[in-house]
DOBA-576091 format. One record per residue (C-alpha): residue in three letters; z, y negated, x. Coordinates in pm, whole numbers, plus 32768, in hexadecimal, padded with zeros to 4 digits. Example, Ala and Ser with C-alpha at 12.3 -4.5 7.8 and 13.67 -1.06 7.14 Angstrom:
ALA830C81C284CE SER82CA806A8557 
END
This chain:
UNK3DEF9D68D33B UNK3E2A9EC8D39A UNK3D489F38D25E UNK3C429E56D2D4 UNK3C649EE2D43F UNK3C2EA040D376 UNK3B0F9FC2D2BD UNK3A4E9F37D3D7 UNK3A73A062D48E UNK39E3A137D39E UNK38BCA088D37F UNK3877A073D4EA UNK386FA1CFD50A UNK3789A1CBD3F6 UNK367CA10DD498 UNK365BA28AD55B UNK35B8A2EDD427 UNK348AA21FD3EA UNK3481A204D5C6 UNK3411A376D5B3 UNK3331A348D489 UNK3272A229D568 UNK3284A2C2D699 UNK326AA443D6A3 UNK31BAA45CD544 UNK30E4A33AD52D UNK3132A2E4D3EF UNK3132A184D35D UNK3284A14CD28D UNK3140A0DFD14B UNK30C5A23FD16A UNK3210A2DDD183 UNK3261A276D04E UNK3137A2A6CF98 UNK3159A3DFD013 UNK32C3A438CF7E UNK3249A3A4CE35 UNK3130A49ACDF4 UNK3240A58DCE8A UNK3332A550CD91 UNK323DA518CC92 UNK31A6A676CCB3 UNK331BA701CCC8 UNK3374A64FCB7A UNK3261A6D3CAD0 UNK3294A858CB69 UNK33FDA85CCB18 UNK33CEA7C2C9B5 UNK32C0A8DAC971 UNK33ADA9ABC9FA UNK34ECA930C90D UNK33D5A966C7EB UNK3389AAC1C837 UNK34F8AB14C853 UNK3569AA87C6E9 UNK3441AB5EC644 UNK34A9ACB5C6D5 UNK3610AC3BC65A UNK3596AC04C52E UNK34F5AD5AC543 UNK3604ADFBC5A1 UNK3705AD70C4B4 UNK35E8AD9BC373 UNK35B0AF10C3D0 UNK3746AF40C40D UNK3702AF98C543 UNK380AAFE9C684 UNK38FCAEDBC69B UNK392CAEF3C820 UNK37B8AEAAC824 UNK37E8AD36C783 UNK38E5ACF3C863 UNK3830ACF9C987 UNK3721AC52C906 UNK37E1AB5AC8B3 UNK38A9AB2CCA12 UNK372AAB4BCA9B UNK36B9AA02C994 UNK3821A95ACA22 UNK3794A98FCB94 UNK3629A913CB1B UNK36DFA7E6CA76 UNK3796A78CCBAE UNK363FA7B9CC95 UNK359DA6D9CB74 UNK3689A5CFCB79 UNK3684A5BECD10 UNK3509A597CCFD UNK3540A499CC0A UNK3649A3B1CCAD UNK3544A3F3CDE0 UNK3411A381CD28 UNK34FCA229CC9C UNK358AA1D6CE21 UNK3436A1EBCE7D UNK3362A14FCD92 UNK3489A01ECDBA UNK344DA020CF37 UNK32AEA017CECF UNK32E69EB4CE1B UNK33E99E05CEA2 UNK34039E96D00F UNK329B9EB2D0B4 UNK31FF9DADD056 UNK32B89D21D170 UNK32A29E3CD25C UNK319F9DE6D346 UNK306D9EDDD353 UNK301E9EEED493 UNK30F2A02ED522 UNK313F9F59D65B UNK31D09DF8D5B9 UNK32999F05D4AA UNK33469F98D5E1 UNK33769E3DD654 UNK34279DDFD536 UNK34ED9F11D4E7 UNK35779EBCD675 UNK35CC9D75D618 UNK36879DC8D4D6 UNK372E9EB9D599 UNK37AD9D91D6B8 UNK38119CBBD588 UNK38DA9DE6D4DC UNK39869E0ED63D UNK39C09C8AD64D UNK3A659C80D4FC UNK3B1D9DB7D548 UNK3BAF9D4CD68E UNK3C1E9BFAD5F8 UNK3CD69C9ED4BA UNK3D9E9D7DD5D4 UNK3DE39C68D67D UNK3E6A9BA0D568 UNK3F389CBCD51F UNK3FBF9CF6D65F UNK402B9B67D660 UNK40EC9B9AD4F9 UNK417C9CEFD52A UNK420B9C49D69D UNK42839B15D5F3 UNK43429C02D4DE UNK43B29CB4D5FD UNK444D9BE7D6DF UNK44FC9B1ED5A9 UNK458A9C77D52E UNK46019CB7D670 UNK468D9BA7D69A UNK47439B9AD550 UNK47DF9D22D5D9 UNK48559C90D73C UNK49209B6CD671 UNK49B99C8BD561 UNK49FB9D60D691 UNK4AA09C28D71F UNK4B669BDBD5EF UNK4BC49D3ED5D7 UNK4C459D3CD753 UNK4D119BDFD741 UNK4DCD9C7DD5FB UNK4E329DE0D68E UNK4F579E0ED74B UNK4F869E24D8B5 UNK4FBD9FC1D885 UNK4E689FFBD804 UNK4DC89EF5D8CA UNK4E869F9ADA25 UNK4E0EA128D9B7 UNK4CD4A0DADA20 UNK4CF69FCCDB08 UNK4C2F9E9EDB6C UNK4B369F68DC0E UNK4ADBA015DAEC UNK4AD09EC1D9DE UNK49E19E23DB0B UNK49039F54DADC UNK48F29F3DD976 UNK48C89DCAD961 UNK47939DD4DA86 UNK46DB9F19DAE3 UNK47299FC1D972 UNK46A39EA2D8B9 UNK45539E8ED96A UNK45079FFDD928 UNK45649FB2D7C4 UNK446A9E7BD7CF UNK43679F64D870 UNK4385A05BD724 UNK43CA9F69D62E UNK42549EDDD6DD UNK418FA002D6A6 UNK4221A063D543 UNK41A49F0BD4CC UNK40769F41D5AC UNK3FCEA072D601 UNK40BEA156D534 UNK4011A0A2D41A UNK3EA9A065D482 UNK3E38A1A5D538 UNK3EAAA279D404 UNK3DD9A1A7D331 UNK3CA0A1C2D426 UNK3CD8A34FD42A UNK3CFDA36CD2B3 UNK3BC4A268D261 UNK3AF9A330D346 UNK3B65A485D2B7 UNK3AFAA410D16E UNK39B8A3BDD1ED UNK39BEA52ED269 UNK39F0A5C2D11C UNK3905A50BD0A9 UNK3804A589D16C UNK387CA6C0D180 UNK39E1A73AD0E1 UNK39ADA8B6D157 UNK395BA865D2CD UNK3A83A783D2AB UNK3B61A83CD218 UNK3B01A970D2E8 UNK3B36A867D414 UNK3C95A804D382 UNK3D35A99BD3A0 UNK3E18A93CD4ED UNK3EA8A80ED44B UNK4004A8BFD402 UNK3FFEA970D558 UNK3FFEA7D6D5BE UNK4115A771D507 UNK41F1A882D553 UNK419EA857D6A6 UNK41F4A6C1D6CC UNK432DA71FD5E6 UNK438CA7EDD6FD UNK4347A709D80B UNK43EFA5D8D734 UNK4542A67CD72C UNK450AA6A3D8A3 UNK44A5A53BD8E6 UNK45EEA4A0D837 UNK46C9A580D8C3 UNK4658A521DA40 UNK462EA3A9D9F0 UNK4790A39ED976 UNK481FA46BDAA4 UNK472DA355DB77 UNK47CFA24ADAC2 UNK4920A2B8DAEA UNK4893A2DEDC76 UNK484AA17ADC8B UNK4990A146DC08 UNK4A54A1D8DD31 UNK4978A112DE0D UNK49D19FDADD76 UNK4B42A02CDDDB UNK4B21A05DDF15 UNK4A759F1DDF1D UNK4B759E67DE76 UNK4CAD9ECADF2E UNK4BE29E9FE07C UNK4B809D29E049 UNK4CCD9CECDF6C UNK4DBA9D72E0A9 UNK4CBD9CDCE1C6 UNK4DF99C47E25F UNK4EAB9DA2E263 UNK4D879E68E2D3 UNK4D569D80E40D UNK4EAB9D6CE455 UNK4EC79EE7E44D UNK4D869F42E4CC UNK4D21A00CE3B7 UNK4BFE9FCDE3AE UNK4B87A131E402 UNK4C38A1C1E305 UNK4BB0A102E21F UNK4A3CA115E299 UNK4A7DA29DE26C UNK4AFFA255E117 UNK49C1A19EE0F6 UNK48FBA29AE144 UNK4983A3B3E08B UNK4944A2C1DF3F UNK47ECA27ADFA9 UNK4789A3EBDFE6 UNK482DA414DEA1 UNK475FA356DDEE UNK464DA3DDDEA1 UNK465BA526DE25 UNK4690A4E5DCAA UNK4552A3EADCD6 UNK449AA51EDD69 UNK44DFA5FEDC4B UNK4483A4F1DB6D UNK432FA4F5DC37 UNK42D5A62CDC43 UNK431CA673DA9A UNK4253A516DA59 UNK4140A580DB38 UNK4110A700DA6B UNK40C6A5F4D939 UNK3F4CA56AD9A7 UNK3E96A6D2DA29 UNK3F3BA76DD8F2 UNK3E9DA69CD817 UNK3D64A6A5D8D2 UNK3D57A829D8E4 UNK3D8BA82CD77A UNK3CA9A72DD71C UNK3B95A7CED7F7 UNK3BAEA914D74A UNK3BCBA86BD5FE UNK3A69A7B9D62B UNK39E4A8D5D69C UNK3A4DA9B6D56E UNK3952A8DBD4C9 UNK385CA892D5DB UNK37F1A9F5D601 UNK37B1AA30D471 UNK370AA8DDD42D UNK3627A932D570 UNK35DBAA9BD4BC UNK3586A9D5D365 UNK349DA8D3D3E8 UNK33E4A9CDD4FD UNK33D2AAC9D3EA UNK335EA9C4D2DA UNK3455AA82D1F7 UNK3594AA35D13A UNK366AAB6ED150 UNK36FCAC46D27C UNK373BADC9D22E UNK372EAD6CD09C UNK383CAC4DD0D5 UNK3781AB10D052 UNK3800A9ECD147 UNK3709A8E4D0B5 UNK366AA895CF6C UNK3518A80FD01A UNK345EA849D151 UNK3503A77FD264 UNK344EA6D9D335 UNK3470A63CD4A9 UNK34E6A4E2D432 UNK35A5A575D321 UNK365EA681D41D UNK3670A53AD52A UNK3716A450D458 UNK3833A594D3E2 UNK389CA5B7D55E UNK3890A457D599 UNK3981A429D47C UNK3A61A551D4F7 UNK3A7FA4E2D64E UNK3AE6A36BD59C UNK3BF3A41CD50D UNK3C64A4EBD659 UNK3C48A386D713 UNK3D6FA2F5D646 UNK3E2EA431D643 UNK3E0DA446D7F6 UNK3E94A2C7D7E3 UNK3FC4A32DD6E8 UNK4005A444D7CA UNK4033A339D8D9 UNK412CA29AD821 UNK41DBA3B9D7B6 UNK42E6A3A3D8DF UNK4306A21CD8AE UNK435BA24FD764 UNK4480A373D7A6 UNK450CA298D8B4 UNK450DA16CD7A4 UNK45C6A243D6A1 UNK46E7A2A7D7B4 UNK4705A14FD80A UNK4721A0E4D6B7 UNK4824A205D670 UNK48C1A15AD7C1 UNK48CF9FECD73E UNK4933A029D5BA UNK4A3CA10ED616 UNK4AEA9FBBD6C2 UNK4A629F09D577 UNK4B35A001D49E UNK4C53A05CD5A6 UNK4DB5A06BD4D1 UNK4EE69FB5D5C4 UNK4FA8A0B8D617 UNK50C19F86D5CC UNK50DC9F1FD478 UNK510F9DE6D3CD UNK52329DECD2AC UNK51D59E23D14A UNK52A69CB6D0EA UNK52EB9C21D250 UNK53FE9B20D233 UNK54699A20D35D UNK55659A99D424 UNK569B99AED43C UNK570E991CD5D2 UNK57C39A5AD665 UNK59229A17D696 UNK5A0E9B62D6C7 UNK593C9C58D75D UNK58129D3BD7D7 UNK58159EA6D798 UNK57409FC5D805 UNK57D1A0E9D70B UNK574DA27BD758 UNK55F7A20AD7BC UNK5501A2FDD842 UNK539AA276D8B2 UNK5272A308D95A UNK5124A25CD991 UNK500FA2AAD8C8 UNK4F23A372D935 UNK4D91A3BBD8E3 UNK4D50A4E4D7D7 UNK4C75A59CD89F UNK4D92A5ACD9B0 UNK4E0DA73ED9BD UNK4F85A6C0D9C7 UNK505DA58BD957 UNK50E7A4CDDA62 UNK525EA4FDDAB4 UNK5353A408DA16 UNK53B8A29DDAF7 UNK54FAA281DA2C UNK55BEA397D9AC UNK5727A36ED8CC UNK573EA220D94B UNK5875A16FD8AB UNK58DE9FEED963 UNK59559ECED8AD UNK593A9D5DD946 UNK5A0E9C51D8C5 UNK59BE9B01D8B0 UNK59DA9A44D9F9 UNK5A229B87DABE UNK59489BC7DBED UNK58E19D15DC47 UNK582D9DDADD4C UNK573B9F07DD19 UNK57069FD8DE5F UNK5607A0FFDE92 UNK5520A18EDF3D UNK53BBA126DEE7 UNK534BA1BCDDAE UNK54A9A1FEDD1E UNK5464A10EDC16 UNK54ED9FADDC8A UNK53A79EE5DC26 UNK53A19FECDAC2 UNK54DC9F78DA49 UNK54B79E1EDA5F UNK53559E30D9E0 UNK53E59EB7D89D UNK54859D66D861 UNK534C9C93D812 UNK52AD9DDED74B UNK51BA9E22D86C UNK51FF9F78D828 UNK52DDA000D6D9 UNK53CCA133D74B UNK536CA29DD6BC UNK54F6A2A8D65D UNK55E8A1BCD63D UNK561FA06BD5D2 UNK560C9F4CD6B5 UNK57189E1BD601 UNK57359CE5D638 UNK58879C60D582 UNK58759DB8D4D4 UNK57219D80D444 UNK55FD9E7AD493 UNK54F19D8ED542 UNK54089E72D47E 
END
């Protein structure tokens, strides 16, 4: 659908071509090509005169012994005549095919032909509107179901990690992932199946129209195309960098939302509830910024292009204007066109240039949607490939009912902490040695954060020590 999108698109920028031959010529589309018939017929016969002339003085040349530089450019001059030939001769076919099967249904009168070139054009539109929205439909429906396929995997992933991993980050942070990551992902994963794929098409089926008109104004039009791309590379590195450190923004914020509305109780009975409106605050302002930088690199994106695009256009406005005013094919000895261009002709080449700078404005657009998308993907498949930081046994085997004793035997622990942290954090449990026999009761006093809640949370494997064993009857519980 997105080729046929393309396709129409094209062609409605093609009805410019035969508008300005009705309107500011006053030509009849009959007489038009009658016109480039006896054209092309007079150009076949000059260039295969031409082509004749050329093989005798070869023929001279080589009979008499002659220079052999000399035959060498004669014959690069027959290869240019052969190429002008066989252009005048594809030219003569197109148009002697348009003469039988095309306007005989062309009306004659100039006014009822522009009626009907208008009303082609509305029914190109139609049928081009109707194949993007079709597309739009499918590429949502693929979508949403691939989405949704990545929230159950990240799901899975989180029910089968353990509580370590699942605690570095938080609940704040999983929340994020699951609900404001996701939809930027569905917003790229959108436009990759949707504009990503159609306005490229547009641009390129309009540049080949282009080149076909004219491959020298286009390609002379085409000479800041890798001051674009090393520009947007630029500016992409940029964009992913801020939509992650947004991201990770919006992450904060969701904690302080959390452990407000989790510890209401607390924070009423307390009255904390200006410290945590300032806590609040600083998150919001936070996020603020980083959304702000994000802002101001997406918005460089759209006049760029625009800029560019302008001054491409006009690297081949101002020559085509010179070759049709001038009624001449060449600029300073620098042939730019194989035939004398006329209005229409030079017409239809911008309108086919700014076709392609339309799609490539719209791209630009999307350019920051789609660096946002790729950090939030980076976001959600590193929880889809996240290692447990607590591993399962190679050959687990059932432990038998405990019935001598618990021991904790030179264990060291220290929480884990995130890689991009500067330092590690500083160890909970340090040389800890206690044994607990069966039946025996025991109490473990400290202050908060010596460890209490750690060393029983090594029991169940919540965490696995960094040293030591943890037995249970003598047996590692590893």
């Amino acid at each position: 659908f997105a080729l046929l999108v393309a396709i129409f698109w094209s062609m409605n920028l093609s009805a410019v071509f035969p508008v300005v031959k009705v309107l500011m010529e006053k030509q009849s589309l009959p007489d038009y090509v009658d016109e480039e018939i006896a054209l092309a017929e007079i150009e076949i016969e000059n260039r295969s005169l031409k082509i004749e002339k050329i093989d005798q003085d070869i023929e001279e040349i080589e009979a008499e012994g002659g220079d052999a530089d000399d035959t060498v450019e004669l014959k690069k001059d027959r290869a240019r005549q052969q190429s002008k030939l066989s252009r005048a001769s594809r030219m003569a076919l197109i148009m002697s095919w348009l003469k039988s099967n095309v306007i005989p249904w062309v009306p004659s009168d100039k006014f009822d032909m522009l009626a009907a070139i208008l009303g082609l054009l509305l029914a190109a539109t139609i049928l081009k509107s109707i194949c993007a929205f079709v597309q739009e439909v499918l590429v949502g429906s693929v979508v949403q179901l691939t989405v949704m396929g990545i929230r159950k995997d990240c799901f899975r992933k989180t029910l089968k990690l353990d509580y370590q991993t699942l605690s570095l980050n938080g609940t704040s942070d999983l929340m994020s992932r699951f609900t404001y990551d996701m939809s930027v992902l569905v917003q790229g994963l959108t436009l990759m199946g949707g504009k990503v794929i159609r306005e490229p098409l547009k641009a390129a089926g309009c540049l080949a129209c282009a080149f076909y008109v004219n491959w020298r104004l286009t390609l002379l039009s085409m000479l800041f195309a890798p001051l674009v791309a090393v520009a947007f590379y630029r500016i992409g590195k940029l964009l992913k960098v801020a939509s992650k450190r947004l991201m990770e923004s919006m992450s904060r914020l969701y904690k302080t939302l959390e452990e407000t509305f989790d510890s209401a109780k607390i924070v009423i009975a307390y009255n904390g509830q200006r410290q945590h409106r300032a806590q609040f605050h600083h998150g919001n302002k936070e996020f603020y910024k980083k959304a702000m930088k994000l802002v101001q690199v997406d918005a460089l994106t759209s006049p760029m292009t625009e800029i560019l695009g302008l001054i491409a256009v006009l690297f081949a406005l101002l020559p085509g204007a010179y070759l049709v005013l001038r009624e001449t094919t060449s600029i300073w000895g620098i042939t730019l066109s194989t035939y004398k261009m006329d209005m229409a002709q030079l017409s239809l080449l911008y309108v086919f240039l700014a076709g392609t700078m339309d799609p490539a404005r719209k791209l630009s657009t999307t350019y920051a949607k789609l660096k946002r998308s790729m950090a939030a993907a980076d976001r959600v498949f590193n929880l889809v490939d996240a290692k447990p930081l607590v591993r399962e046994p190679a050959d687990p085997k059932p432990a038998p009912w405990h019935s001598q004793s618990i021991e904790f035997r030179d264990v060291r622990f220290a929480y884990a902490h995130h890689a991009e942290d500067d330092a590690p954090r500083p160890p909970v449990l340090d040389n800890v040695h206690l044994t607990v026999k069966a039946g025996e009761m025991i109490v473990v006093v400290g202050e908060n954060g010596s460890g209490k809640s750690t060393l029983v949370n090594l029991l169940p494997r919540y965490y696995d020590p960094d040293q030591g064993q943890v037995l249970i009857d003598g047996v590692d519980i590893r």
